[in-house]
PLY file of the C-alpha trace (Angstrom):
ply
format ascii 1.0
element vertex 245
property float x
property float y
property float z
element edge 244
property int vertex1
property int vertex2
end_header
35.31 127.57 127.06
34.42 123.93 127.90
33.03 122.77 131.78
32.93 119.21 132.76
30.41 118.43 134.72
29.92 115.13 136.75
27.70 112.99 134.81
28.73 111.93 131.28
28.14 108.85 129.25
31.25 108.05 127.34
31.15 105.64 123.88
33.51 105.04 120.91
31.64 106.78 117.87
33.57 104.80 114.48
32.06 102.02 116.51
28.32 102.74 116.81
28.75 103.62 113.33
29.57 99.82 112.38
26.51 98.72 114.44
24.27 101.29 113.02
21.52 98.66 111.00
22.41 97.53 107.94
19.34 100.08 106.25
21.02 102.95 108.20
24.14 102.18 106.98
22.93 102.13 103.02
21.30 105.47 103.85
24.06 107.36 104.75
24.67 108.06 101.22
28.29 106.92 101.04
29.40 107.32 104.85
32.01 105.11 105.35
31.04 103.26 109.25
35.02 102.27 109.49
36.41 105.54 108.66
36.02 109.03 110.75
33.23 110.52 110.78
34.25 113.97 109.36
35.42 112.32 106.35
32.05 110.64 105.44
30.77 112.29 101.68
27.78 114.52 102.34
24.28 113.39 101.97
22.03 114.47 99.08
19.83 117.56 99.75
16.58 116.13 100.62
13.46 117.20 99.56
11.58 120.18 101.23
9.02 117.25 102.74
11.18 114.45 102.94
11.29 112.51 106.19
14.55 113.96 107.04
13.67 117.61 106.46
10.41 117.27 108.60
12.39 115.60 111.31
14.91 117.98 111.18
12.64 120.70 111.44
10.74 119.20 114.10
13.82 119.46 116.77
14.05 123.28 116.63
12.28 124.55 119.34
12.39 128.98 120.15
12.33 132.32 118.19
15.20 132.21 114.86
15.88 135.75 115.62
16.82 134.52 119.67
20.39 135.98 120.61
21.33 132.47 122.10
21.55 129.06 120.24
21.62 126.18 122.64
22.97 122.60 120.30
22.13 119.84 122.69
24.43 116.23 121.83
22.37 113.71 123.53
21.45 109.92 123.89
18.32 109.03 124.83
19.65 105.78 126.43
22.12 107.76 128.25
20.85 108.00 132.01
23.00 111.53 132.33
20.94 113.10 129.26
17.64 111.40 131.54
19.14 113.61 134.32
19.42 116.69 132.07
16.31 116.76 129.77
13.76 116.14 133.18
15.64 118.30 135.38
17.71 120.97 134.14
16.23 121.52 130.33
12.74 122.15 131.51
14.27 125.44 133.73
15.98 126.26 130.51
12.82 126.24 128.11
10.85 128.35 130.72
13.46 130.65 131.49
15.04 131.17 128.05
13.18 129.51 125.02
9.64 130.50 125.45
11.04 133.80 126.93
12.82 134.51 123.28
15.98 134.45 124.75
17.35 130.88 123.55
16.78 128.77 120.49
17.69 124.99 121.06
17.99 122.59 118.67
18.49 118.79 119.36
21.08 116.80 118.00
21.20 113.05 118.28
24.88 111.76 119.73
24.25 107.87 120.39
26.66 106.04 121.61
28.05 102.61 120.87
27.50 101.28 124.89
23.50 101.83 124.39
22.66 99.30 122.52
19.10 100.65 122.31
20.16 104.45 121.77
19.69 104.40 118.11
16.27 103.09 117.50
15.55 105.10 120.16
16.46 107.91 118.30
15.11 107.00 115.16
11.94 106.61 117.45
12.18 110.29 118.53
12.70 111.12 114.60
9.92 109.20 113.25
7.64 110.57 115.78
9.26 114.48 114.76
8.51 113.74 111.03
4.63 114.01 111.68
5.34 116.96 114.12
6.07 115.33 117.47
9.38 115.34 118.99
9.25 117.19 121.96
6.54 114.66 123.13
8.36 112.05 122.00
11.77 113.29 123.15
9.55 114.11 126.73
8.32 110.18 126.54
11.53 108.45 125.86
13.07 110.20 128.83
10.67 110.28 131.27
10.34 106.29 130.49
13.97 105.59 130.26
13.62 102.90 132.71
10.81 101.27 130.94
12.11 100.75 127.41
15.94 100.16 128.13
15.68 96.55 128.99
12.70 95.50 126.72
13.70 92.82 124.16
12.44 94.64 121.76
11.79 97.80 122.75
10.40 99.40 118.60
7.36 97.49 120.39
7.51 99.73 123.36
7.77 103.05 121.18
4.94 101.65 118.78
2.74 102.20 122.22
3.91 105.61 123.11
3.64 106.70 119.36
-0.03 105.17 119.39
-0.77 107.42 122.86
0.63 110.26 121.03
-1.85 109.99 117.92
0.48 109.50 115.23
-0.05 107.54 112.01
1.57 104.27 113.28
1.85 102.92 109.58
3.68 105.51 108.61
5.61 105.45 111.82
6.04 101.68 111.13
7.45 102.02 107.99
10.04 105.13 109.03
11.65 103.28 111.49
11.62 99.44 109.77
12.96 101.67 106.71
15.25 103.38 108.86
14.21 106.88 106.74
16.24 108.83 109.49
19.34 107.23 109.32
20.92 110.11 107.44
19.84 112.89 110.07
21.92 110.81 112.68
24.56 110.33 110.75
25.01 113.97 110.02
24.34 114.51 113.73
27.34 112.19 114.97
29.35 113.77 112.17
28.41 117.24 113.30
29.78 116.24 117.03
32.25 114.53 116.26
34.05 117.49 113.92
32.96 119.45 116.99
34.77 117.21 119.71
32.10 116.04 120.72
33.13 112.43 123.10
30.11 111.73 125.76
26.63 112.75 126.61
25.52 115.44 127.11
27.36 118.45 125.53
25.46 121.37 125.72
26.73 124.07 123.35
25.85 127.60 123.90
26.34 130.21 121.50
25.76 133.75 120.42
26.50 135.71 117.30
30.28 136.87 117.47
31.42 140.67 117.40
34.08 142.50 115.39
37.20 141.34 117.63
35.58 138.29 119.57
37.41 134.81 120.04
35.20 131.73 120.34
36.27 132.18 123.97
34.13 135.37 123.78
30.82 134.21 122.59
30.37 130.04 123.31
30.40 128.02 126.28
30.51 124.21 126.05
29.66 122.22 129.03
29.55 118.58 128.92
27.26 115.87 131.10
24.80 116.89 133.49
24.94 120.60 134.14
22.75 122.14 136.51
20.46 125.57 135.77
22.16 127.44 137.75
25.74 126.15 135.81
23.60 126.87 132.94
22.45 130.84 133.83
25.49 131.97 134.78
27.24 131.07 130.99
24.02 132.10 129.16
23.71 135.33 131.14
27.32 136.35 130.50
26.55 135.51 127.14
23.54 137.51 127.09
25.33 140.37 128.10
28.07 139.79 125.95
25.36 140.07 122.99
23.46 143.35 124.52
27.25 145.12 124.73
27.17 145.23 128.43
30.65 144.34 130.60
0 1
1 2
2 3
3 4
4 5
5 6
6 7
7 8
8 9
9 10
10 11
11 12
12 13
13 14
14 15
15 16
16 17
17 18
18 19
19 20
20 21
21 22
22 23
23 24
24 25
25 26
26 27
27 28
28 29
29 30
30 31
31 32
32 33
33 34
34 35
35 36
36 37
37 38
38 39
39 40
40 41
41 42
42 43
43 44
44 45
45 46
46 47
47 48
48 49
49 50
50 51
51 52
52 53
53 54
54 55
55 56
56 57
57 58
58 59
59 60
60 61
61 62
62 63
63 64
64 65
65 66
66 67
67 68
68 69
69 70
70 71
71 72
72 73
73 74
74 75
75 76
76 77
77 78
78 79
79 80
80 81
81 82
82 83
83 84
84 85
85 86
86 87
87 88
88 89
89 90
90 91
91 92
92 93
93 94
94 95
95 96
96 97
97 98
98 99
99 100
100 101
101 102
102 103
103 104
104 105
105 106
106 107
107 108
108 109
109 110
110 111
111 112
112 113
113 114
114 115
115 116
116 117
117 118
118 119
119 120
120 121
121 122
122 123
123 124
124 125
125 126
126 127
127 128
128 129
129 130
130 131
131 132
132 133
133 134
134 135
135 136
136 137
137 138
138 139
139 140
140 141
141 142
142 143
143 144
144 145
145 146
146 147
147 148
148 149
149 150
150 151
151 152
152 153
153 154
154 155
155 156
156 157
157 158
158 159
159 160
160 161
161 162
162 163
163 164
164 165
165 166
166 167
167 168
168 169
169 170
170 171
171 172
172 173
173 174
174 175
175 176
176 177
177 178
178 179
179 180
180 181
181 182
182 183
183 184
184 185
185 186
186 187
187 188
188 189
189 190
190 191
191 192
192 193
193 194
194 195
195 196
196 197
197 198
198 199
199 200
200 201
201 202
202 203
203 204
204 205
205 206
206 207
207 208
208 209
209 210
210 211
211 212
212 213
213 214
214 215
215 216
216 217
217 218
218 219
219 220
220 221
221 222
222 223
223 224
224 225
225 226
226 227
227 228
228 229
229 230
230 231
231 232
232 233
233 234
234 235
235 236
236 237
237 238
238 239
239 240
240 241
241 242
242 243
243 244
Protein backbone atom coordinates (compact mmCIF):
# COMPACT_ATOMS: atom_id res chain seq x y z
CA UNK A 1 0.00 0.00 0.00
CA UNK A 2 1.56 3.36 -1.05
CA UNK A 3 0.26 7.07 0.62
CA UNK A 4 1.22 10.28 -0.95
CA UNK A 5 1.72 12.72 1.19
CA UNK A 6 2.08 16.53 0.41
CA UNK A 7 5.64 17.28 0.32
CA UNK A 8 7.89 15.46 -2.17
CA UNK A 9 10.97 16.43 -4.05
CA UNK A 10 10.78 15.02 -7.50
CA UNK A 11 14.23 14.45 -9.85
CA UNK A 12 15.12 12.35 -12.95
CA UNK A 13 17.51 9.54 -11.51
CA UNK A 14 19.54 8.25 -15.16
CA UNK A 15 20.28 11.92 -14.88
CA UNK A 16 21.96 12.48 -11.50
CA UNK A 17 23.68 9.45 -12.46
CA UNK A 18 25.51 11.32 -15.48
CA UNK A 19 26.41 14.18 -13.06
CA UNK A 20 27.56 11.94 -10.37
CA UNK A 21 31.71 13.11 -10.33
CA UNK A 22 33.75 11.68 -12.62
CA UNK A 23 35.59 9.46 -9.38
CA UNK A 24 32.02 8.32 -8.48
CA UNK A 25 31.34 7.33 -11.70
CA UNK A 26 34.76 5.02 -12.05
CA UNK A 27 33.70 3.58 -8.70
CA UNK A 28 30.63 2.19 -9.50
CA UNK A 29 32.35 -0.80 -10.70
CA UNK A 30 30.83 -0.94 -14.19
CA UNK A 31 27.42 1.04 -13.61
CA UNK A 32 26.52 2.33 -16.69
CA UNK A 33 25.26 6.46 -15.72
CA UNK A 34 23.18 6.40 -19.26
CA UNK A 35 21.48 3.19 -18.80
CA UNK A 36 18.76 2.19 -15.92
CA UNK A 37 19.74 1.81 -12.93
CA UNK A 38 18.59 -1.82 -12.27
CA UNK A 39 20.66 -2.92 -15.04
CA UNK A 40 24.00 -1.55 -13.65
CA UNK A 41 26.58 -4.91 -12.95
CA UNK A 42 26.92 -5.37 -9.21
CA UNK A 43 29.74 -4.00 -7.23
CA UNK A 44 32.55 -6.16 -5.83
CA UNK A 45 32.04 -7.39 -2.21
CA UNK A 46 33.99 -5.04 -0.21
CA UNK A 47 36.09 -5.78 2.45
CA UNK A 48 34.75 -6.36 6.07
CA UNK A 49 36.53 -2.67 6.92
CA UNK A 50 36.35 -1.05 3.78
CA UNK A 51 34.93 2.46 3.66
CA UNK A 52 31.80 1.23 2.21
CA UNK A 53 31.11 -1.54 4.70
CA UNK A 54 31.73 0.88 7.72
CA UNK A 55 29.46 3.41 6.13
CA UNK A 56 27.02 1.04 5.45
CA UNK A 57 26.98 -0.19 8.78
CA UNK A 58 26.96 3.08 10.27
CA UNK A 59 23.22 3.94 8.88
CA UNK A 60 21.51 1.08 10.76
CA UNK A 61 20.16 2.39 13.68
CA UNK A 62 17.60 -0.25 16.29
CA UNK A 63 17.50 -3.91 17.55
CA UNK A 64 18.11 -6.71 14.21
CA UNK A 65 15.64 -8.88 15.88
CA UNK A 66 12.88 -5.54 15.76
CA UNK A 67 9.49 -6.78 14.11
CA UNK A 68 9.47 -3.51 11.92
CA UNK A 69 12.10 -2.38 9.29
CA UNK A 70 11.69 1.25 8.41
CA UNK A 71 14.05 1.93 4.66
CA UNK A 72 14.14 5.67 4.55
CA UNK A 73 14.94 7.13 0.51
CA UNK A 74 16.12 10.53 1.26
CA UNK A 75 18.08 13.68 0.00
CA UNK A 76 19.68 15.66 2.23
CA UNK A 77 19.24 18.72 -0.07
CA UNK A 78 15.68 17.95 -0.33
CA UNK A 79 13.77 20.56 1.98
CA UNK A 80 10.74 17.78 2.37
CA UNK A 81 13.35 15.10 3.85
CA UNK A 82 14.49 18.59 6.19
CA UNK A 83 10.76 18.51 7.13
CA UNK A 84 10.76 14.76 7.89
CA UNK A 85 14.13 13.91 9.60
CA UNK A 86 13.60 17.21 12.31
CA UNK A 87 10.05 16.70 12.74
CA UNK A 88 8.49 13.49 12.22
CA UNK A 89 11.71 10.92 12.45
CA UNK A 90 12.69 12.07 15.87
CA UNK A 91 8.84 10.84 17.20
CA UNK A 92 9.66 7.73 15.31
CA UNK A 93 13.15 6.88 16.98
CA UNK A 94 11.62 7.58 20.49
CA UNK A 95 8.55 5.84 19.98
CA UNK A 96 9.73 2.82 17.96
CA UNK A 97 13.60 2.42 17.52
CA UNK A 98 14.96 2.83 20.93
CA UNK A 99 11.69 1.15 22.14
CA UNK A 100 12.80 -2.20 19.99
CA UNK A 101 9.97 -1.92 17.98
CA UNK A 102 11.53 -0.49 14.58
CA UNK A 103 14.87 -0.90 12.89
CA UNK A 104 15.60 1.97 10.29
CA UNK A 105 18.10 2.01 7.98
CA UNK A 106 19.00 5.05 5.73
CA UNK A 107 19.27 4.97 2.20
CA UNK A 108 20.65 7.79 0.13
CA UNK A 109 18.06 8.81 -2.96
CA UNK A 110 19.69 12.16 -4.40
CA UNK A 111 18.25 13.70 -6.88
CA UNK A 112 19.43 15.34 -10.08
CA UNK A 113 17.61 19.07 -9.11
CA UNK A 114 20.08 19.28 -5.87
CA UNK A 115 22.95 20.03 -7.20
CA UNK A 116 24.61 19.77 -3.78
CA UNK A 117 22.67 16.46 -2.68
CA UNK A 118 25.45 14.18 -3.51
CA UNK A 119 28.46 15.50 -1.78
CA UNK A 120 26.21 16.00 0.73
CA UNK A 121 25.69 12.55 0.98
CA UNK A 122 29.01 11.43 0.52
CA UNK A 123 29.50 13.98 3.48
CA UNK A 124 27.02 12.01 5.66
CA UNK A 125 29.01 8.70 4.47
CA UNK A 126 32.41 9.81 5.14
CA UNK A 127 31.44 11.06 8.46
CA UNK A 128 29.46 7.22 9.03
CA UNK A 129 32.75 5.44 8.02
CA UNK A 130 34.48 6.59 11.37
CA UNK A 131 31.12 5.94 13.22
CA UNK A 132 29.13 9.16 12.82
CA UNK A 133 26.15 9.39 10.75
CA UNK A 134 23.40 10.07 12.82
CA UNK A 135 25.32 13.28 13.89
CA UNK A 136 26.15 13.96 10.68
CA UNK A 137 22.82 13.05 9.09
CA UNK A 138 21.34 15.35 12.40
CA UNK A 139 23.93 18.31 11.13
CA UNK A 140 23.25 18.34 7.48
CA UNK A 141 19.55 18.71 8.20
CA UNK A 142 19.28 20.83 10.87
CA UNK A 143 21.76 23.23 8.68
CA UNK A 144 20.08 22.72 5.42
CA UNK A 145 19.80 26.34 4.99
CA UNK A 146 23.38 26.98 5.71
CA UNK A 147 25.23 24.71 3.30
CA UNK A 148 22.73 24.71 0.24
CA UNK A 149 23.89 27.91 -1.27
CA UNK A 150 27.65 27.84 -0.27
CA UNK A 151 29.97 27.82 -3.32
CA UNK A 152 31.54 25.23 -2.11
CA UNK A 153 29.87 23.79 0.44
CA UNK A 154 32.80 20.23 1.08
CA UNK A 155 34.21 23.48 2.95
CA UNK A 156 31.13 23.81 5.00
CA UNK A 157 31.00 19.96 5.93
CA UNK A 158 34.92 20.02 6.59
CA UNK A 159 33.64 22.41 9.69
CA UNK A 160 30.85 20.32 10.94
CA UNK A 161 33.08 17.11 10.56
CA UNK A 162 35.89 19.07 12.56
CA UNK A 163 32.99 19.95 15.47
CA UNK A 164 32.16 16.38 15.37
CA UNK A 165 35.84 15.10 16.15
CA UNK A 166 36.51 13.12 13.22
CA UNK A 167 39.86 12.49 11.53
CA UNK A 168 39.48 15.28 8.89
CA UNK A 169 42.41 13.73 6.76
CA UNK A 170 40.86 10.81 6.46
CA UNK A 171 37.57 12.53 5.95
CA UNK A 172 39.43 14.66 3.33
CA UNK A 173 40.58 12.00 1.43
CA UNK A 174 36.98 9.88 1.46
CA UNK A 175 35.18 12.46 -0.01
CA UNK A 176 38.04 14.05 -2.64
CA UNK A 177 38.35 10.12 -3.43
CA UNK A 178 34.79 9.80 -3.58
CA UNK A 179 35.31 6.14 -1.52
CA UNK A 180 31.38 6.11 -1.14
CA UNK A 181 30.37 6.41 -4.47
CA UNK A 182 29.45 2.76 -4.71
CA UNK A 183 27.09 2.77 -1.51
CA UNK A 184 25.00 5.50 -3.43
CA UNK A 185 24.96 3.94 -6.35
CA UNK A 186 23.60 0.77 -4.93
CA UNK A 187 21.24 3.00 -2.93
CA UNK A 188 19.65 4.78 -6.14
CA UNK A 189 19.67 1.32 -7.71
CA UNK A 190 17.93 -0.18 -4.71
CA UNK A 191 15.03 2.69 -5.14
CA UNK A 192 14.85 2.82 -8.24
CA UNK A 193 14.07 -1.26 -8.75
CA UNK A 194 11.78 -0.36 -5.85
CA UNK A 195 9.84 2.62 -7.61
CA UNK A 196 11.25 4.74 -5.87
CA UNK A 197 10.62 8.64 -7.89
CA UNK A 198 10.90 11.61 -5.10
CA UNK A 199 11.94 12.27 -1.58
CA UNK A 200 11.07 10.94 0.92
CA UNK A 201 9.73 7.32 0.65
CA UNK A 202 9.45 5.82 3.77
CA UNK A 203 9.12 2.03 3.53
CA UNK A 204 7.72 0.09 6.32
CA UNK A 205 7.91 -3.48 6.61
CA UNK A 206 7.43 -6.57 8.67
CA UNK A 207 8.25 -10.21 8.18
CA UNK A 208 5.39 -11.80 5.96
CA UNK A 209 3.10 -14.81 7.14
CA UNK A 210 2.08 -18.07 5.45
CA UNK A 211 -0.76 -16.49 3.11
CA UNK A 212 0.22 -12.65 3.31
CA UNK A 213 0.34 -10.29 0.13
CA UNK A 214 2.80 -7.39 0.24
CA UNK A 215 -0.49 -5.55 0.81
CA UNK A 216 -0.50 -7.45 4.16
CA UNK A 217 2.77 -6.64 5.70
CA UNK A 218 4.38 -3.09 3.99
CA UNK A 219 3.23 0.31 3.79
CA UNK A 220 5.00 2.84 1.54
CA UNK A 221 4.35 6.42 2.05
CA UNK A 222 6.09 8.97 0.10
CA UNK A 223 7.15 12.87 1.07
CA UNK A 224 6.54 14.31 4.30
CA UNK A 225 4.39 12.07 6.43
CA UNK A 226 3.40 13.06 9.72
CA UNK A 227 3.74 10.66 13.14
CA UNK A 228 0.58 10.24 13.48
CA UNK A 229 0.36 9.05 9.39
CA UNK A 230 3.24 7.12 10.53
CA UNK A 231 1.58 5.16 13.88
CA UNK A 232 -1.36 4.29 12.46
CA UNK A 233 0.57 2.00 9.41
CA UNK A 234 3.26 0.80 11.88
CA UNK A 235 0.69 -0.11 14.52
CA UNK A 236 -1.46 -2.10 12.09
CA UNK A 237 1.64 -3.55 11.16
CA UNK A 238 2.57 -4.30 14.57
CA UNK A 239 -0.42 -6.08 15.08
CA UNK A 240 -0.33 -7.74 11.96
CA UNK A 241 3.15 -9.27 13.27
CA UNK A 242 1.80 -10.14 17.02
CA UNK A 243 -1.36 -12.15 15.13
CA UNK A 244 -3.86 -9.75 16.43
CA UNK A 245 -7.00 -8.49 13.94
Amino acid sequence: MRDLIRGVCLGALPLLLASAPAGAQAAASGARPAAAPATAKAAPVPPLDSVVTRAARSRMLGKQEAPLLIYVFSDFQCPFCREFETGTFPAIDSAYVRTGKARVVFLNFPLNIHPHSWVGAEAAMCAGAQGKFWPMHDTLFAEQKQWVDAAEPETVFERYAANLGLNLQEFRTCTRDDQPATLLIRDLTAGASGGVQGTPTIVVLREPKKGEEPKDVQRIFTGAVSFSQFREAADELLKGAAGKP
